[in-house]
N, C-alpha and C positions, 0 to 999 in steps of 0.2 A: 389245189390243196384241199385238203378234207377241211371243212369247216364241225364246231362242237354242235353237237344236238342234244334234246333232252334225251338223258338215257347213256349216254356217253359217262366213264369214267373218265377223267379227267384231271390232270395233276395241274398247280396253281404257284408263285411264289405271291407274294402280295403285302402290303406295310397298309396298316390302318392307321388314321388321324381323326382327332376331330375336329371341329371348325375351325379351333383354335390352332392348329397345326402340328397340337402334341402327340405324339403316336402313343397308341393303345396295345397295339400287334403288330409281331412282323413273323415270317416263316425267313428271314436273315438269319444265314448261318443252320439253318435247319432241314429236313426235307420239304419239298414241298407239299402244300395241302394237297390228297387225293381226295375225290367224292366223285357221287354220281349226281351229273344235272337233272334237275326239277324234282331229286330224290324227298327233298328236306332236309340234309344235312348239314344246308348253311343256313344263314339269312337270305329271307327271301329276295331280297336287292342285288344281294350279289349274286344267288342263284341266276337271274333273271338276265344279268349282264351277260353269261359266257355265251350263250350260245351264240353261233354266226365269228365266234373268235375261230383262226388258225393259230397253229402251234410256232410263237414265236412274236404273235402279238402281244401289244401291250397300251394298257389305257389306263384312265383312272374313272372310275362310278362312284359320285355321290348317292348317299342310303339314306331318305328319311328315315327315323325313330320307328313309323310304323311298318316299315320295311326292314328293319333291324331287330331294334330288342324291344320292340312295341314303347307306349306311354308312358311314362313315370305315373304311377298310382295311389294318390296320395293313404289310401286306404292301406296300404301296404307299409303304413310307417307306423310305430307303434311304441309307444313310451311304457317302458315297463318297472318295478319297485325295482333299486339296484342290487337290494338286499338277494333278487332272484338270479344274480351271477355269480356264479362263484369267485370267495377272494381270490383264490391264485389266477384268477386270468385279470393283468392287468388293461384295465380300458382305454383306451386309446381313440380319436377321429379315425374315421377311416378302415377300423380294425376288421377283419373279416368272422362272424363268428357261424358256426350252425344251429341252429334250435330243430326242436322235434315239436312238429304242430302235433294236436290233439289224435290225429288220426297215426300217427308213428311215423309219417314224412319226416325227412331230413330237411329246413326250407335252410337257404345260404343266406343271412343277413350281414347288413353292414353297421357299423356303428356310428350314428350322423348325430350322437349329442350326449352329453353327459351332466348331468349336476350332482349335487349331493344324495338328494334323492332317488331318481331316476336314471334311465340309460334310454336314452330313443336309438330304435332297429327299424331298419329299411331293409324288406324284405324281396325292393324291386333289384330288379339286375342292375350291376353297377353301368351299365351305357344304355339301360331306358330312357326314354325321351331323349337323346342325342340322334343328331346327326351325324354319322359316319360316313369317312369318306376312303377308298381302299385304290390304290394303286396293285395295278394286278398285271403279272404275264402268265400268261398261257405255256408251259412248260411240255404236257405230252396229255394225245388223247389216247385211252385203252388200254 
């Protein structure tokens, strides 16, 4: 049987969890992921798993954080006047918003606090510093 090598397109089904056992992702119900291995268009952990798979296997790989979505960066959080959001968005935990840094980037934050004054935004990925862990089968190579 052909085994996957870097360079290989290859298609995936897979369910993501964290430690805690909550799923993050799944390609359930959906097509499966295609990409090409060692391209960079996954996380590097998972990239790293497929190869040496045949079509049909199936395993699970745990992903440390820096093999995922890198560290949680505490420098990346940032409390700002509330007055600087607009009323019609109301503020929520958890809430996903976009800011435009000084250079006209889009960055994706999140919203991790709120008081009267203030709003704190996390502008890390919401699964930095986690460890991920991804049940994967191997569907088709090419």
């Amino acid at each position: 049987m052909t085994q996957v090598k870097p360079g290989d397109t290859v298609r995936i089904h897979y369910t993501g969890t964290l430690t805690d056992g909550s799923q993050f992702d799944s390609s359930a119900g959906r097509d499966p992921l295609e990409f090409t291995v060692g391209s960079g268009q996954i996380i590097p952990g998972l990239d790293k798993a497929i190869p040496g798979m045949v079509v049909g296997d199936q395993k699970t790989v745990v992903v440390p954080a820096a093999e995922a979505y890198g560290e949680s960066h505490p420098d990346a959080v940032q409390a700002i006047p509330r007055s600087n959001i607009p009323a019609e968005i109301p503020l929520e935990l958890g809430l996903q918003l976009q800011m435009q840094s000084p250079t006209g980037q889009v960055v994706p934050v999140t919203v991790v606090g709120i008081t009267e004054e203030e709003v704190t935004l996390d502008a890390n990925h919401p699964l930095a510093g986690k460890e991920l862990t991804f049940a994967i089968e191997l569907v088709s190579i090419g």
